[in-house]
C-alpha positions in Angstrom: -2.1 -14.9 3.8 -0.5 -11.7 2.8 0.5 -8.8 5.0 1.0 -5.2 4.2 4.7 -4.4 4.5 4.0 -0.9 5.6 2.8 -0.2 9.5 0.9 3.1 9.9 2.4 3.5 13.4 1.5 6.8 16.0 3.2 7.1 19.4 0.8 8.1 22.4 1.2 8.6 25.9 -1.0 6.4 28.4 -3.5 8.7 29.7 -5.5 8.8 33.3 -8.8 8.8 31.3 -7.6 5.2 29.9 -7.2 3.8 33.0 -8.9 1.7 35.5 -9.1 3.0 39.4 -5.6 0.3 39.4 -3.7 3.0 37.2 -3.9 0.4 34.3 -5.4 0.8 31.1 -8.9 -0.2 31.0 -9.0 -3.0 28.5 -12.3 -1.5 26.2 -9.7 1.8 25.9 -7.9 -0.4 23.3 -10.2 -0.2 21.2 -11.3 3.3 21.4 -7.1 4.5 20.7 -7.6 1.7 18.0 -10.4 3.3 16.7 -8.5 6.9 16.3 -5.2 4.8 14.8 -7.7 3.6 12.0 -8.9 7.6 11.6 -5.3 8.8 11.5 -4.5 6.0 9.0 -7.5 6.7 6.5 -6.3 10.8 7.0 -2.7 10.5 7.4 -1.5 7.0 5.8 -3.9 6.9 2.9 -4.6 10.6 2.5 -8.6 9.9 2.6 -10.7 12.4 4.8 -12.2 10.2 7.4 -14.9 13.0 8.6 -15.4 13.4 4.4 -15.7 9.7 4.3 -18.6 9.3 7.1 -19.9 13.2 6.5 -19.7 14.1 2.8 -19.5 10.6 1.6 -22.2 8.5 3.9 -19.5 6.0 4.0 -19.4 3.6 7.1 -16.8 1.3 8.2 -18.4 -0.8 10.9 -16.4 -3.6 12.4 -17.9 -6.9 11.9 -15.5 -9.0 13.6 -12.6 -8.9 16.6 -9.5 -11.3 18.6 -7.9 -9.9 20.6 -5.4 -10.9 23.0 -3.7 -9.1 25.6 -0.3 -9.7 26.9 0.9 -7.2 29.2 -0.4 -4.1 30.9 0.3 -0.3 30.5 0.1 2.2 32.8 -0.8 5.7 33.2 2.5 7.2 31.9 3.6 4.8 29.3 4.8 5.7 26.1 3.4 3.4 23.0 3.2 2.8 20.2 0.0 1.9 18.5 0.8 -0.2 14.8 -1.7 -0.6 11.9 -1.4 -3.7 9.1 -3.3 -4.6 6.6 -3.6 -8.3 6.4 -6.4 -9.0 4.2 -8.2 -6.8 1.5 -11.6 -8.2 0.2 -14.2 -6.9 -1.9 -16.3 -5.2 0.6 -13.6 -5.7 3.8 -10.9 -5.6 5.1 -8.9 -7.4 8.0 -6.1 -5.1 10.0 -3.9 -5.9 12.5 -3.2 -3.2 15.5 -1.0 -3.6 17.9 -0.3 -1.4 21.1 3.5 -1.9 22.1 6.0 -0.2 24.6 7.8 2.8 22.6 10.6 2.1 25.3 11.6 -1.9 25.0 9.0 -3.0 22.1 7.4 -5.5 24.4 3.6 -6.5 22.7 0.9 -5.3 25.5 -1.9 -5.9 23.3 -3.1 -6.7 19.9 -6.1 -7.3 17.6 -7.0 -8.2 14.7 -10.6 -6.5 13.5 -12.3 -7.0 10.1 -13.5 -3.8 8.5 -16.5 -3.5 5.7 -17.6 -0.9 4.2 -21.2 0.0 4.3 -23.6 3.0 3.0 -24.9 5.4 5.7 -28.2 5.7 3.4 -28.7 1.7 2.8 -27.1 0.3 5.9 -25.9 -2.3 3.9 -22.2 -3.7 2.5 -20.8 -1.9 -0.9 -17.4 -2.4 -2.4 -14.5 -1.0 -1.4 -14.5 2.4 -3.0 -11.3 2.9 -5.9 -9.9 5.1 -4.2 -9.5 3.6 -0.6 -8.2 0.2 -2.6 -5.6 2.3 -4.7 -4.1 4.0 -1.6 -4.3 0.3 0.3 -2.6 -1.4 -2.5 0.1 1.5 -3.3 1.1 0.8 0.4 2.7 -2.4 -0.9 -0.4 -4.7 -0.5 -1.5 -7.1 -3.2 -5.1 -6.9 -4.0 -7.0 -10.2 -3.1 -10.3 -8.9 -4.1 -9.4 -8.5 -8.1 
């Protein structure tokens, strides 16, 4: 299996919102801050307008599947950073691995791997992977697996 080379990588600070009542984050937070890192990374990383994507375009990108594993908590306070790989690109999906670690020491707290596909907001159903999204995917150092 091949892994992107590049990590899309944003810092954040742990927030009281993400947090349980023990001042730790509330594991289903993950995924919501994993969620954003994969909005910055269409807008930021690849330079494709996510709101344009699900707005203008009526494209979805539903995840269809999810590990995830969690090895140490963060707390209200804590400085991380949350990492974005690609480690698969398919016709229709894509697999990406996102990790949350400590901007301080690097230690893991958590990480996942979620398969992407990309759907039409009209049909509801799977289409390819548009051009554009695999150009910017594969000029980020990925080979393409789908071609």
């Amino acid at each position: 299996m091949q892994t992107s080379t590049v990590t899309f990588t944003r810092e954040r600070t742990i927030r009281f919102s993400d947090c349980d009542p023990a001042g730790i984050v509330f594991y289903p937070q993950y995924f919501v801050m994993f969620n954003g890192l994969v909005e910055d990374w269409f807008t930021e990383g690849l330079n494709i307008s996510y709101q344009q994507m699900i707005m203008t375009r009526q494209i979805g990108l539903p995840m269809v599947h999810l590990e995830a594993s969690f090895r140490a908590i963060s707390k209200m306070g804590d400085k991380v950073l949350l990492q974005l790989k690609v480690e698969k690109l398919g016709g229709k999906s894509m697999r990406l691995l996102m990790q949350c670690v400590s901007a301080v020491d690097g230690q893991l707290r958590m990480e996942a791997k979620q398969t992407l596909v990309t759907t039409s907001l009209v049909t509801h159903q799977a289409i390819d992977i548009p051009d554009d999204f695999r150009a910017a995917i594969t000029g980020l150092g990925f080979a393409d697996s789908a071609q």
